[in-house]
Every structure is written in structure tokens, then in C-alpha cells.
C-alpha positions as a Markdown table, in Angstrom:
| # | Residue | x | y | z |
|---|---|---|---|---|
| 1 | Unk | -1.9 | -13.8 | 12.8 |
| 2 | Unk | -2.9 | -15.1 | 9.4 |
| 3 | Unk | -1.2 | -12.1 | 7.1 |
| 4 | Unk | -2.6 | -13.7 | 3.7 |
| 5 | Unk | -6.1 | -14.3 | 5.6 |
| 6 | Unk | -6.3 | -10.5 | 6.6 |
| 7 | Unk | -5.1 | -9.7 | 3.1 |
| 8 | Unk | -7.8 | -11.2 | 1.8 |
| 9 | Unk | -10.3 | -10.1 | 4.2 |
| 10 | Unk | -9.1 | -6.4 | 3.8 |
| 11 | Unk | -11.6 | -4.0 | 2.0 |
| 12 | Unk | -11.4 | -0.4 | 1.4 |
| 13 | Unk | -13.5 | 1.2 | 3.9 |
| 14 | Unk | -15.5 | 4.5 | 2.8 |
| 15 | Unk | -18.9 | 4.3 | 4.8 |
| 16 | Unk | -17.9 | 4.5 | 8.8 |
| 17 | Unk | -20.8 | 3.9 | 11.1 |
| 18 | Unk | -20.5 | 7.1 | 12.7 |
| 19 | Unk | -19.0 | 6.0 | 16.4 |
| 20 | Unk | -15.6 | 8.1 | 17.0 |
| 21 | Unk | -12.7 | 6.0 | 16.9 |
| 22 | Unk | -11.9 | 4.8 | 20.1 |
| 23 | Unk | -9.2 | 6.3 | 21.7 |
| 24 | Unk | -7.4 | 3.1 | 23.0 |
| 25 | Unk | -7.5 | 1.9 | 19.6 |
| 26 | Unk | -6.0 | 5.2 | 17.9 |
| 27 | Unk | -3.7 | 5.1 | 20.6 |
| 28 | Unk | -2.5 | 1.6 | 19.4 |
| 29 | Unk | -2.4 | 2.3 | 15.7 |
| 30 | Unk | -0.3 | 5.3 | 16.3 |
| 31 | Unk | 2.4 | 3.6 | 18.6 |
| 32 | Unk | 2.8 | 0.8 | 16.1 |
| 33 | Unk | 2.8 | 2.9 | 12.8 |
| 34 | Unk | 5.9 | 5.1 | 15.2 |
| 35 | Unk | 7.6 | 1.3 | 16.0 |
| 36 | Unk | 7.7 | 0.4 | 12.0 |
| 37 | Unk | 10.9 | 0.6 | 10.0 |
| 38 | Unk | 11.3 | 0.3 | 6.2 |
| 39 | Unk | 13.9 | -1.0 | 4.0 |
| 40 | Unk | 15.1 | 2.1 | 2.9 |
| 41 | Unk | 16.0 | 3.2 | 6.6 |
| 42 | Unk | 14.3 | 6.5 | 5.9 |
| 43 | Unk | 12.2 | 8.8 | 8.7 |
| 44 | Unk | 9.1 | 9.4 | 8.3 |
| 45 | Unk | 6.4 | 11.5 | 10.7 |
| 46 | Unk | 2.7 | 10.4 | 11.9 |
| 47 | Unk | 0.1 | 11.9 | 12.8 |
| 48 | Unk | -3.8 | 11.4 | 13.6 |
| 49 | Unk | -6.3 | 14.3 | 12.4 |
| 50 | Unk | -9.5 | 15.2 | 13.5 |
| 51 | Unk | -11.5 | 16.2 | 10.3 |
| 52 | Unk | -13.7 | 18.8 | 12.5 |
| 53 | Unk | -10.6 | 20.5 | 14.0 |
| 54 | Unk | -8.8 | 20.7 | 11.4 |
| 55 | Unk | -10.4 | 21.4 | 8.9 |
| 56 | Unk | -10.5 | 18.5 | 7.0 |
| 57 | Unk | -12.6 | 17.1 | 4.3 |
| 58 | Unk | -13.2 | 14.4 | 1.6 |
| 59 | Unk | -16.0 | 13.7 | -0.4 |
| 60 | Unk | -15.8 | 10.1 | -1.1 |
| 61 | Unk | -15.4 | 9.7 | 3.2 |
| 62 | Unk | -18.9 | 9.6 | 5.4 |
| 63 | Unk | -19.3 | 8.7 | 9.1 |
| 64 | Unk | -15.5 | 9.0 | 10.3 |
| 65 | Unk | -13.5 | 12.2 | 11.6 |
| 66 | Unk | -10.4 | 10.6 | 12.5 |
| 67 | Unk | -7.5 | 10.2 | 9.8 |
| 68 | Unk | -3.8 | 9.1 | 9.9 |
| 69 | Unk | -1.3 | 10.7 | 8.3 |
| 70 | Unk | 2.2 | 10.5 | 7.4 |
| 71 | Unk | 4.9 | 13.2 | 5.9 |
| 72 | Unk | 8.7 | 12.5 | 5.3 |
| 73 | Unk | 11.7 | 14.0 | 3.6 |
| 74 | Unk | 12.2 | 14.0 | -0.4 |
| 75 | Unk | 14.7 | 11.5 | -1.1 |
| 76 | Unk | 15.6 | 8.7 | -3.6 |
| 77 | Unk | 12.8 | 5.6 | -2.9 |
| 78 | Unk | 10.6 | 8.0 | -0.6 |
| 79 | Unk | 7.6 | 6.4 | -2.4 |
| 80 | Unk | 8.5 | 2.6 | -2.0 |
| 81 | Unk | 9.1 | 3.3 | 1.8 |
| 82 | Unk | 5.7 | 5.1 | 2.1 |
| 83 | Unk | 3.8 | 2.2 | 0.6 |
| 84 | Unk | 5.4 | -0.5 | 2.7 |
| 85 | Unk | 5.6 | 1.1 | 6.1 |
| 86 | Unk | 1.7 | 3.1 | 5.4 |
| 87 | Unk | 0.7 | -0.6 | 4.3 |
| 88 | Unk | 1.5 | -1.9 | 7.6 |
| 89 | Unk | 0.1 | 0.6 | 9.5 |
| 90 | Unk | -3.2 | 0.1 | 7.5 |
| 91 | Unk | -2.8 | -3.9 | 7.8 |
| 92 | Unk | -2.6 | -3.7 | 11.6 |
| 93 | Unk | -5.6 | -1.6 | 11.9 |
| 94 | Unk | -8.1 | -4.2 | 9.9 |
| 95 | Unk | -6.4 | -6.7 | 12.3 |
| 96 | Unk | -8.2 | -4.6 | 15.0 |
| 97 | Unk | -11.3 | -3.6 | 13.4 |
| 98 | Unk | -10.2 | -0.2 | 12.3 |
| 99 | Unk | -11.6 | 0.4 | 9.1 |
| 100 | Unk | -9.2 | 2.3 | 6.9 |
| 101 | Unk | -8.9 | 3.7 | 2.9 |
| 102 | Unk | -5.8 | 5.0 | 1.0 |
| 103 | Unk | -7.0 | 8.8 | -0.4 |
| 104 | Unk | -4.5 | 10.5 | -2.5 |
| 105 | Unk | -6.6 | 12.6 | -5.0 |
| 106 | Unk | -10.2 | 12.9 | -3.3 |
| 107 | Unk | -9.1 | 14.9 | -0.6 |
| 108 | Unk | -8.6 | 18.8 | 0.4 |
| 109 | Unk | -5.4 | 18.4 | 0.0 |
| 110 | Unk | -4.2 | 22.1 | 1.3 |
| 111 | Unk | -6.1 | 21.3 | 4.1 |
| 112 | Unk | -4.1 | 18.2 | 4.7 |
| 113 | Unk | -1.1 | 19.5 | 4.3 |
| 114 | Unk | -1.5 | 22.5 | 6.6 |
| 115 | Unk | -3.0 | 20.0 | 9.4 |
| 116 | Unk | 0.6 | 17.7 | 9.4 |
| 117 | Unk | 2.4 | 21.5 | 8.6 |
| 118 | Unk | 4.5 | 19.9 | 5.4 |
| 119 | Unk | 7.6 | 21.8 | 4.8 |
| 120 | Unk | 9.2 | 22.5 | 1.4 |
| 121 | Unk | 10.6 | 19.4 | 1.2 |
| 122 | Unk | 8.1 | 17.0 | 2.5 |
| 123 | Unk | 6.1 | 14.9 | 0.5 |
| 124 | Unk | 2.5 | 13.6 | 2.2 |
| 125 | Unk | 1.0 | 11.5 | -1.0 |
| 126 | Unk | -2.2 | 9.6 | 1.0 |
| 127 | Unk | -3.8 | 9.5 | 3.8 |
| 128 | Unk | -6.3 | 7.4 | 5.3 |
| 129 | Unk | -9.5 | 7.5 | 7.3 |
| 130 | Unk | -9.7 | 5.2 | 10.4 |
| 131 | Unk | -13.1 | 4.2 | 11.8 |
| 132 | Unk | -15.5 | 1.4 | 11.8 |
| 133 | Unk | -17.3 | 0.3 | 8.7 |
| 134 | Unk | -21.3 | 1.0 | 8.4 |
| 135 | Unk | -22.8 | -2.2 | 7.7 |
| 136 | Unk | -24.1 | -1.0 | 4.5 |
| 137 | Unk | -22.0 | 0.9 | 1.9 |
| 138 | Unk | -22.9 | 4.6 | 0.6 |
| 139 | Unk | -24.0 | 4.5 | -3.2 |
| 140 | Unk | -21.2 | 6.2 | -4.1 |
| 141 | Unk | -19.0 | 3.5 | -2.6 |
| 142 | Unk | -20.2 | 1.3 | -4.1 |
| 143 | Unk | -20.4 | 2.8 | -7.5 |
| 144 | Unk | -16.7 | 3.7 | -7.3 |
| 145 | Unk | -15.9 | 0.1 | -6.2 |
| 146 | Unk | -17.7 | -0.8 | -9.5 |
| 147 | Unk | -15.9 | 1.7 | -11.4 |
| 148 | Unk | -12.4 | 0.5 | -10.7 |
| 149 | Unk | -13.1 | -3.1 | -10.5 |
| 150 | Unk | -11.9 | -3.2 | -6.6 |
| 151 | Unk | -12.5 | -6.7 | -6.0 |
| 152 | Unk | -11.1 | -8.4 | -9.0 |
| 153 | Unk | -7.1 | -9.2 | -9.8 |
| 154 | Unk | -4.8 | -9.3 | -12.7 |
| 155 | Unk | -4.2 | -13.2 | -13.2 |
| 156 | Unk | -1.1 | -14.8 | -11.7 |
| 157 | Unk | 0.7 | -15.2 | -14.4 |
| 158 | Unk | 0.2 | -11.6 | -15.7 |
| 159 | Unk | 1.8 | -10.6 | -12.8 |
| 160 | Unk | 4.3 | -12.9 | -12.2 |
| 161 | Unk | 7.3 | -14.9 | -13.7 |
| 162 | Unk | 10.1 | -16.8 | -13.6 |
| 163 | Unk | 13.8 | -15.9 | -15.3 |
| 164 | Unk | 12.4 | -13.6 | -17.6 |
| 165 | Unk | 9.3 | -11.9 | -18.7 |
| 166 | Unk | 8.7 | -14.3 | -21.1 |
| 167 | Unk | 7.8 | -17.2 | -18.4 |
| 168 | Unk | 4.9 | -17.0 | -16.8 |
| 169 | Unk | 4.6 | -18.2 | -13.7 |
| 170 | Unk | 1.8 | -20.3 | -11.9 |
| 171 | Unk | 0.7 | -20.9 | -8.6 |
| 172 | Unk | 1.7 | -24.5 | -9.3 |
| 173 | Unk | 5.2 | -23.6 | -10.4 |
| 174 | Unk | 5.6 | -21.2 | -8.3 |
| 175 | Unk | 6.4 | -23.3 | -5.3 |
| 176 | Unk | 6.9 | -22.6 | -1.6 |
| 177 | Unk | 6.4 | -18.7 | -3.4 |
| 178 | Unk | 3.1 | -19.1 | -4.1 |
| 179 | Unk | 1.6 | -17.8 | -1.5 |
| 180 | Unk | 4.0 | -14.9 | -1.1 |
| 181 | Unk | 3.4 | -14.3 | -4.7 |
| 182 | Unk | -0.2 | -14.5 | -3.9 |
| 183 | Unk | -0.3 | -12.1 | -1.3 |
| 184 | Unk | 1.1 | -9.6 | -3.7 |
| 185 | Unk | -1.7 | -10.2 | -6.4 |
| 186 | Unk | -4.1 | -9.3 | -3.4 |
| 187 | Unk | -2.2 | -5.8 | -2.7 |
| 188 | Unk | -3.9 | -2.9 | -2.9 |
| 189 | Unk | -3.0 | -0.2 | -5.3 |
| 190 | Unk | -4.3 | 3.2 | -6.4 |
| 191 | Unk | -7.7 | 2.6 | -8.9 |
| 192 | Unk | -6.5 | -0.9 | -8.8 |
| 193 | Unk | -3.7 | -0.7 | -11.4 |
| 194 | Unk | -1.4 | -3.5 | -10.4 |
| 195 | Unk | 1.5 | -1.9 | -11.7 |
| 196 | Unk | 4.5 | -4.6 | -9.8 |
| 197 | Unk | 6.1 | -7.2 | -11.8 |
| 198 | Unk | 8.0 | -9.6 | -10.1 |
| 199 | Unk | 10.4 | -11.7 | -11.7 |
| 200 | Unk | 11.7 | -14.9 | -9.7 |
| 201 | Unk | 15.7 | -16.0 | -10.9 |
| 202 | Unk | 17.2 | -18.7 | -8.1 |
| 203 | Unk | 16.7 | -17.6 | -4.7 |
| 204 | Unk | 15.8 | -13.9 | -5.7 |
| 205 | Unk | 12.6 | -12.3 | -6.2 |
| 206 | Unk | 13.0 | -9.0 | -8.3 |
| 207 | Unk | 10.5 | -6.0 | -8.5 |
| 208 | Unk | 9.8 | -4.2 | -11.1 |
| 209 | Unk | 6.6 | -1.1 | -12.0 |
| 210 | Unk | 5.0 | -1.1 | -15.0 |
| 211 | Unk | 4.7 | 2.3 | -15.6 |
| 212 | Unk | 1.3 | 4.0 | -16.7 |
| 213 | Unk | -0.2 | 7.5 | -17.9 |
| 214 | Unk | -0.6 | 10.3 | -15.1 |
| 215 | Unk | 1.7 | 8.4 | -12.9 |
| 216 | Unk | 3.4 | 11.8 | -11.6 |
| 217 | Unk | 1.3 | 13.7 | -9.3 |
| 218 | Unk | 1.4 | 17.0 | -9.1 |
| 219 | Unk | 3.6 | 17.1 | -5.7 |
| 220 | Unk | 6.2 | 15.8 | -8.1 |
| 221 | Unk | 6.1 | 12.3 | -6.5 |
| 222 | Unk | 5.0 | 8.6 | -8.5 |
| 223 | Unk | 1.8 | 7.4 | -6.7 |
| 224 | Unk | 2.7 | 4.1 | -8.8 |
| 225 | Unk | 6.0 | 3.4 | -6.5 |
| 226 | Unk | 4.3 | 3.8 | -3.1 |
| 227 | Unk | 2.1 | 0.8 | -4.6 |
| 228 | Unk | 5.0 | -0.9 | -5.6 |
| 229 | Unk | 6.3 | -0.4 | -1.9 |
| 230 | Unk | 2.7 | -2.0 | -1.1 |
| 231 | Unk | 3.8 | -4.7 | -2.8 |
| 232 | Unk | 7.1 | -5.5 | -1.0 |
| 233 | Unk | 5.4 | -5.1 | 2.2 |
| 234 | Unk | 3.1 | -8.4 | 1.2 |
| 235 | Unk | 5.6 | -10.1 | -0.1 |
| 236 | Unk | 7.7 | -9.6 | 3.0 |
| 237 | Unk | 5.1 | -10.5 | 5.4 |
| 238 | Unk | 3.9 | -13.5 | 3.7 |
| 239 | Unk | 6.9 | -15.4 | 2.8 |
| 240 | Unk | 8.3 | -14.4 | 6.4 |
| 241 | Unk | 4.6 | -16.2 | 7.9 |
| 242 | Unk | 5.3 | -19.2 | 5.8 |
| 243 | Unk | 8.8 | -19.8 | 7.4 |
| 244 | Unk | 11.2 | -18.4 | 4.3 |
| 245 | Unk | 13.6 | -15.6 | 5.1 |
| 246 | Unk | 14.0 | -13.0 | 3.5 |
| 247 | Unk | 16.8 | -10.1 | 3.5 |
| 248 | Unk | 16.0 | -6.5 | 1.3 |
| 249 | Unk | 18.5 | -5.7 | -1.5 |
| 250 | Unk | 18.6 | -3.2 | -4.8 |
| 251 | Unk | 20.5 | -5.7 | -7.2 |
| 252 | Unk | 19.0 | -5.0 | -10.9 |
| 253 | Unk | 19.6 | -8.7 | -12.1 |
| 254 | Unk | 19.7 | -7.1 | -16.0 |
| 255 | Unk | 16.4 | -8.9 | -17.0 |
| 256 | Unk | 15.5 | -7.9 | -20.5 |
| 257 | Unk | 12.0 | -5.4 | -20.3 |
| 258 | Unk | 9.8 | -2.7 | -22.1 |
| 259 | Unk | 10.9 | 0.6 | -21.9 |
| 260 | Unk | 8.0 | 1.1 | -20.1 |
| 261 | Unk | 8.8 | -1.3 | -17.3 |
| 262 | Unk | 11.3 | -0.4 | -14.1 |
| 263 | Unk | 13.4 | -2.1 | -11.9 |
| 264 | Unk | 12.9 | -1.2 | -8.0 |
| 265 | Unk | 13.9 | -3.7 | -5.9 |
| 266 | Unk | 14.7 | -6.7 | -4.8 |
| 267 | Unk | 14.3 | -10.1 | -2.1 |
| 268 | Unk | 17.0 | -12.5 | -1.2 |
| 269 | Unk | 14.9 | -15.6 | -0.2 |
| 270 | Unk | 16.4 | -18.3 | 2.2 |
């Protein structure tokens, strides 16, 4: 499978066509979302929902009944190990023809939460429907895709650099990384804010967030980590495909940055 091609070809999906997910495909998405691991090494819970027996609604969703969702434990980097392992999970559905959407804030969320039965000290940030995209989007799609600019990128050198954060990098010097590093550009994130930086120093690629108002929601978790943990998971799965190994690390190299601007992690690249 061409990772960077699906990447690219990825969109979120709002308007469903109205046919019920298939049940050998749901079956499929959930065993593989049970089979992945994160870096972290933390547990996390799946589930699928059925929006009409449960009890289940979102107003930006039409045509699909059928969700997946995901609770786990509180715990240090709970966020960046959502992202990755829920961005996986949504990657191998569009390899199928699932249809999928991260929702965090235009949902029922009481209603979610009572359908996966969160404990006290669960965290469920997103969830996403699973169907099969109507051939034409809802006007309300589209206006929200218009609204948050989903189909353009922060340029490559805003994103990315090399030694410090005053060395932009291009896809020209970035080397055998460009297409990881590309991969990452294409990442999803929540109202497209882009917040990773990544910072290449010898065979190291370092993660940072750039941290932005209203980042905190009110579950007490950072909806601007789980992207970052989107992030990692493209980066991983690229530079893997294009033959470079990589091995998951938290080493803060001590690169100089705003106040406003955290270090999260980290790729040893081989």
C-alpha cells in the first residue's frame, strides 16, 4: 500500500450515502484498530456504535449510523497515543472505502460517553463516523470545509527545519526525509491547525506542538497533542514505506523555542 498516496487521497467524510456499513467491513476495521499498538505502550478500548440504538447524534454527520469509538485510561501522553493509534485505524478504513471523520466538539457528547460507559478516569476525546461517502457533499460540508481551509497546508518550511528553528527546511534539503516530512504536512488535525514542529538534528527527528488558544477541552485533555500523535503516526508510516527505520524515543535534544512551543517526542532514523 502507497501510505503517502492514501494520505493524500484521504478526505474528511461528512455526507454518507445512506447504505449501512457493511458488516464484514466493520468487522475488519474493528479487529485491526484491537491489533494496533502505540509507542507509549498504553491500553486503550474500541468500540462500534449504532447512532439509532444508542442514542447517538451529531449535526455536522448525515447518511451514516455507525461510529467507532475509543476510551482509555488518564495517564502521561494519553493524547499522543490516541492520535497515532485512532489515525491508523481511520487510515485503514479509507484503504477500504470506509469513509471516516474525526468529531470532537460537534457531537452529543453525554450521549457518547454513556454509549462506550467512560469511567471517571477515562478520557474519550473524538470519535468518528464510518460509512461510505455520498457522491455529493451536504452544504454544510462544504461550507465548513471552506471555513477551516481543509484542503490547504502550512508550507514546508513553516513546518519543518533542520538544527534549530531558525533553519527552514525544504523538500530539497530535506533528503531521503522528504517524503516522511511530507506525509506529516498532509496530517490531519482538528480545524486544520498544524500545530507539530519538527526539528531534524543528525539522525533524529524531534517533535514539538505549537501551542494555541482553547487548546484544553473541557474533559481536561489537549486536543492539540492527539494531532501531534497524528503526526508521528505519518511520519512513522512513511519513512518506514520508503525503506528508513525508525525506533520511538522521548529525548528533548534542548533546541532553543518560544515559550509557546513544546517538546513531545522523538524518531531515531536508520
Amino acid at each position: 500500500m502507497d501510505m503517502l498516496a492514501l494520505m493524500r487521497s484521504r478526505r474528511s467524510v461528512r455526507t454518507f450515502d445512506g447504505e449501512p456499513l457493511r458488516a464484514e467491513d466493520a468487522d475488519k476495521i474493528l479487529a485491526f484498530a484491537q491489533k494496533v499498538e502505540n509507542p507509549y505502550d498504553l491500553p486503550i478500548a474500541w468500540q462500534l456504535l449504532d447512532a439509532k440504538k444508542d442514542g447517538l447524534s451529531s449535526p455536522v454527520i448525515v447518511g451514516t449510523n455507525a461510529y467507532i469509538a475509543r476510551k482509555m485510561t488518564r495517564a502521561p501522553h494519553a493524547e499522543e497515543a490516541f492520535g497515532y493509534t485512532f489515525e491508523k485505524v481511520v487510515l485503514f478504513a479509507e484503504s477500504m472505502g470506509v469513509g471516516t471523520t474525526w468529531i470532537a466538539g460537534t457531537m452529543d457528547r453525554q450521549a457518547f460517553e454513556r454509549a462506550v460507559r467512560l469511567g471517571e478516569n477515562e478520557v474519550m476525546p473524538c470519535v468518528s463516523p464510518l460509512g461510505y461517502a455520498a457522491k455529493k457533499m451536504s452544504l454544510r460540508e462544504t461550507m465548513m470545509r471552506k471555513g477551516i481551509r481543509a484542503d490547504s497546508r502550512l508550507d514546508f518550511g513553516e513546518l519543518f527545519f533542520r538544527a534549530s528553528f531558525n533553519a527552514p527546511l525544504s523538500p530539497e534539503n530535506a533528503g531521503e526525509l522528504a517524503a516522511a516530512l511530507e506525509a506529516v504536512r498532509l496530517a490531519p488535525s482538528a480545524v486544520n491547525k498544524q500545530p507539530w514542529r519538527v526539528v531534524l538534528i543528525e539522525d533524529k527527528a524531534h517533535f514539538y506542538l505549537k501551542h494555541s488558544r482553547g487548546r484544553i477541552a473541557e474533559g481536561g485533555w489537549d486536543i492539540r497533542k492527539i494531532d501531534v500523535g497524528i503526526a508521528l503516526c505519518h511520519f512513522e508510516l512513511a519513512a518506514s514505506q520508503y525503506g528508513k527505520r525508525v525506533s520511538f524515543e522521548i529525548s528533548d535534544p534542548g533546541v532553543a523555542a518560544g515559550e509557546d512551543t513544546e517538546y513531545i517526542a522523538s524518531y531515531a532514523i536508520a
